[in-house]
MDTraj code that builds the backbone (N, CA, C; nanometers):
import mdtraj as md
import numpy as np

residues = "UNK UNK UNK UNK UNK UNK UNK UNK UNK UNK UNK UNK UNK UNK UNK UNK UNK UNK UNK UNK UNK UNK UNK UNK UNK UNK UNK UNK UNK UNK UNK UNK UNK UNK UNK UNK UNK UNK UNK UNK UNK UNK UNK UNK UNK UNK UNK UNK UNK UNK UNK UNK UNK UNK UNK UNK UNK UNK UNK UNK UNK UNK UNK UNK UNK UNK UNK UNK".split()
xyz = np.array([
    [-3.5648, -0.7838, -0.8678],
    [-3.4741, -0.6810, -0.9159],
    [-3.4782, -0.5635, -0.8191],
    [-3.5236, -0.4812, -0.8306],
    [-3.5521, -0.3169, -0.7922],
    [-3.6916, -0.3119, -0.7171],
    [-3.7724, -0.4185, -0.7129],
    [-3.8762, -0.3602, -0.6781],
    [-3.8985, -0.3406, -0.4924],
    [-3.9436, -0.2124, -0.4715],
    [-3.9203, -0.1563, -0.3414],
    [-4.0333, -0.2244, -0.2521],
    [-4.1366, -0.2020, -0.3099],
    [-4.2619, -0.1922, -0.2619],
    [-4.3447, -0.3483, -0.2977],
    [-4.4140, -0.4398, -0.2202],
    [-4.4490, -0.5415, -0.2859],
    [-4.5451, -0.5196, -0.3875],
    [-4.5630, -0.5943, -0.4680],
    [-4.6514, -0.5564, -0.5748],
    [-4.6554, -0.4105, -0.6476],
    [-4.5414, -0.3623, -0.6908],
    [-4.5293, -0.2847, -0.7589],
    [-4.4110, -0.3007, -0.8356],
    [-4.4022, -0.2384, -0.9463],
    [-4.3085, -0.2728, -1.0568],
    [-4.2270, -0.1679, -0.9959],
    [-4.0870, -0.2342, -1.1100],
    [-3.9554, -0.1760, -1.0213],
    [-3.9546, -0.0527, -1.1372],
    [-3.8699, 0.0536, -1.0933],
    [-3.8710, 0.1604, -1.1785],
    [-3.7396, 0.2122, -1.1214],
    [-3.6077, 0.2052, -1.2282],
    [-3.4991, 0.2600, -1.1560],
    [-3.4953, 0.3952, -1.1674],
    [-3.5548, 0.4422, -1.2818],
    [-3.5367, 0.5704, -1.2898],
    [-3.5726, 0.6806, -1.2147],
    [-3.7357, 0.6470, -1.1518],
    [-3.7642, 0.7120, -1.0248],
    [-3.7042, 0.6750, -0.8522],
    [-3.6049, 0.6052, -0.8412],
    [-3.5751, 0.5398, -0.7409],
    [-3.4401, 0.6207, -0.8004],
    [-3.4018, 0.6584, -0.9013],
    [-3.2294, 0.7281, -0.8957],
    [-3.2772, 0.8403, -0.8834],
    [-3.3986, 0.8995, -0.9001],
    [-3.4727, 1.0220, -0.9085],
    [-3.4859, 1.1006, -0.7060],
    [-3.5112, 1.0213, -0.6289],
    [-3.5118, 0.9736, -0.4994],
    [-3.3812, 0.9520, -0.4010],
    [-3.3382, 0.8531, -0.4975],
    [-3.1759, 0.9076, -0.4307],
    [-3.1129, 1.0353, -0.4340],
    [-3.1271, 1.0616, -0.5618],
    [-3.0024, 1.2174, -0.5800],
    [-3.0647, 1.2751, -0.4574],
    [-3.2163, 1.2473, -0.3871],
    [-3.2904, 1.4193, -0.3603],
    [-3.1667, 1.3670, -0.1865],
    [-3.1534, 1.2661, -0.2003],
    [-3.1546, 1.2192, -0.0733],
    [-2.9656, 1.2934, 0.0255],
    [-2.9113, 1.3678, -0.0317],
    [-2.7379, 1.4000, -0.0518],
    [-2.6584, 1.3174, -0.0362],
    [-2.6016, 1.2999, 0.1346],
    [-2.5061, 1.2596, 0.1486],
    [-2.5438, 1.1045, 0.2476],
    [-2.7041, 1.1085, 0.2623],
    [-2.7252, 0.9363, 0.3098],
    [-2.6202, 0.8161, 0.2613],
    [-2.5727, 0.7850, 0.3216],
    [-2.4659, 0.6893, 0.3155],
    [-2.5493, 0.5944, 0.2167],
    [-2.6340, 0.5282, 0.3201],
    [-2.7367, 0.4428, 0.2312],
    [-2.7718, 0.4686, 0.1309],
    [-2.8506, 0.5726, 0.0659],
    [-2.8916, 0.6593, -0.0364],
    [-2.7892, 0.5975, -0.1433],
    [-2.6612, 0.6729, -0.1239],
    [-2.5517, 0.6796, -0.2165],
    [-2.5282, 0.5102, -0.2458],
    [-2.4845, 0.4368, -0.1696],
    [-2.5004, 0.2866, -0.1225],
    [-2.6159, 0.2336, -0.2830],
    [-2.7117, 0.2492, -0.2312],
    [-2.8175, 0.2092, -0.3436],
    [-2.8165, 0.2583, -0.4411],
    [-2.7830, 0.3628, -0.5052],
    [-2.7295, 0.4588, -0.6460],
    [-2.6458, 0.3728, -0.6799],
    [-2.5301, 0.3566, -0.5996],
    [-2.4189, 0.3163, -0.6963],
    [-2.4191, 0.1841, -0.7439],
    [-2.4795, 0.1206, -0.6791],
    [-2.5838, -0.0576, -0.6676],
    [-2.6682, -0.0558, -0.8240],
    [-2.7470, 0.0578, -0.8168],
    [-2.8329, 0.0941, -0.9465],
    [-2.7542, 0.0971, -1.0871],
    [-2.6484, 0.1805, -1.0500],
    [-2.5855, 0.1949, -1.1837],
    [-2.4659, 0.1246, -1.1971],
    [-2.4308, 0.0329, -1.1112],
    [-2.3278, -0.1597, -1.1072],
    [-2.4057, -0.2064, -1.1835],
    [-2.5648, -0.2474, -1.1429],
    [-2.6253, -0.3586, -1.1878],
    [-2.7542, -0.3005, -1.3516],
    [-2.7433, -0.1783, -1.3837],
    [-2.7944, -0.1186, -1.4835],
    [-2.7458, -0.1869, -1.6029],
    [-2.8262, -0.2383, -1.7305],
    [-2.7823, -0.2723, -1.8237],
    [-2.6947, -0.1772, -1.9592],
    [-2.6067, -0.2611, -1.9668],
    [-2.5226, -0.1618, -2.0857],
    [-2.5586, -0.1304, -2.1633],
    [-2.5290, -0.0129, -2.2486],
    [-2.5413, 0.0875, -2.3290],
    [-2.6195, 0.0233, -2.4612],
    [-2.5657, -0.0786, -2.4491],
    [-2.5794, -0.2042, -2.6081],
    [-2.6527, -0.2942, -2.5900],
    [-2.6899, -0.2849, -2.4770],
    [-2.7847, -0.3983, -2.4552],
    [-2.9199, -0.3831, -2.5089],
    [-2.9576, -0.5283, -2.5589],
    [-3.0779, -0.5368, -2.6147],
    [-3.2036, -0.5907, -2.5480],
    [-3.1332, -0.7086, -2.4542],
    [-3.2650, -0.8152, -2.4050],
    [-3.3629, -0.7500, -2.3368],
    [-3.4866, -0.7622, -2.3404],
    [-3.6005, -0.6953, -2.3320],
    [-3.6020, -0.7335, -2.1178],
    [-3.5481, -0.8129, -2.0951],
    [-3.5665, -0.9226, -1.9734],
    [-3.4914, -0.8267, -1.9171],
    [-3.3322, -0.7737, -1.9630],
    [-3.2456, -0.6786, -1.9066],
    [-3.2724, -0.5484, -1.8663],
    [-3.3946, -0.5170, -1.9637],
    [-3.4353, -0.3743, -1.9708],
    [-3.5084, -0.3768, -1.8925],
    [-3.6129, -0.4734, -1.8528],
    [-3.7289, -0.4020, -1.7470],
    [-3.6898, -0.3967, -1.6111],
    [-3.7812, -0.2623, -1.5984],
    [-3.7477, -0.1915, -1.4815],
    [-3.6539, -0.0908, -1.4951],
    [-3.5507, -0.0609, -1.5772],
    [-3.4782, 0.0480, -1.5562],
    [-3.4958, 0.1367, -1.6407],
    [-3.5950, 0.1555, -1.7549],
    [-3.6042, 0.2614, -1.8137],
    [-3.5338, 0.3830, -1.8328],
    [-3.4004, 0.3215, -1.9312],
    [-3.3356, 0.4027, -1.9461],
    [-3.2330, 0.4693, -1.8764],
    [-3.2192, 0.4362, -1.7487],
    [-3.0692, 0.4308, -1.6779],
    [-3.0282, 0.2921, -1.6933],
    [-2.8894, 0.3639, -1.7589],
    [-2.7801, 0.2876, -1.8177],
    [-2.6698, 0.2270, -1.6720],
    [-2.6051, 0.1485, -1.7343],
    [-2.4564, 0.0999, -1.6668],
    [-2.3612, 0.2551, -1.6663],
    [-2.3299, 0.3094, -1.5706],
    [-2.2507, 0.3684, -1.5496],
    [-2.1118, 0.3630, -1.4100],
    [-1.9780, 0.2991, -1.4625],
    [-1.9462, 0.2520, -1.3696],
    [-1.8230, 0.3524, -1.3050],
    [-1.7929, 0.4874, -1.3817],
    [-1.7599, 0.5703, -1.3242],
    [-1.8214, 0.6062, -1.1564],
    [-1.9366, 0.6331, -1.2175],
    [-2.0944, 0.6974, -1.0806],
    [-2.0711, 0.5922, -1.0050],
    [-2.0534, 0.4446, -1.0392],
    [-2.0629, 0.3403, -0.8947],
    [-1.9649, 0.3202, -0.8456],
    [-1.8374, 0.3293, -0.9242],
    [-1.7313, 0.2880, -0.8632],
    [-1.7310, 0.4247, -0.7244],
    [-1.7203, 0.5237, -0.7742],
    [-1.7283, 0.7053, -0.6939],
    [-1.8547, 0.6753, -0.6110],
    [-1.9577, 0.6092, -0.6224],
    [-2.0644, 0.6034, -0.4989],
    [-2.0416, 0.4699, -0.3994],
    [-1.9896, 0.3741, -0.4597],
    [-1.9667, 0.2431, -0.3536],
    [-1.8422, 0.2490, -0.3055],
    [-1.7359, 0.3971, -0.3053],
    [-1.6322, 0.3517, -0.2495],
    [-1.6320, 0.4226, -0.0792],
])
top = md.Topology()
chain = top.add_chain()
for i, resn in enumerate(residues, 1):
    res = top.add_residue(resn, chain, resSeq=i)
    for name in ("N", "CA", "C"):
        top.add_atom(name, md.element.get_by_symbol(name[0]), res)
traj = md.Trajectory(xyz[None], top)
């Protein structure tokens, strides 16, 4: 999924935490909007869906406006 580092769990929330600091990195923005494409929806339940993103949601306003 998300995970950056080998052997470490993925954590989107500090990795969207990292991007924002990052401005106008192409890349940066690139991987944000990647984060919140592939973020599970609002309604979602499956426990399998949830890990790793703690709580950042699907937002496809933010990705469509960061991957274009």
């Amino acid at each position: 999924m998300l995970g950056l580092v080998e052997g470490e769990p993925s954590n989107a929330r500090k990795a969207v935490q990292h991007l924002e600091k990052a401005g106008d990195d192409s890349r940066a923005l690139n991987a944000l909007g990647v984060i919140y494409y592939i973020a599970p929806e609002v309604f979602e339940t499956d426990p399998v869906r949830l890990a790793g993103f703690y709580g950042v949601k699907r937002d496809m306003k933010k990705a469509t406006r960061l991957l274009s």
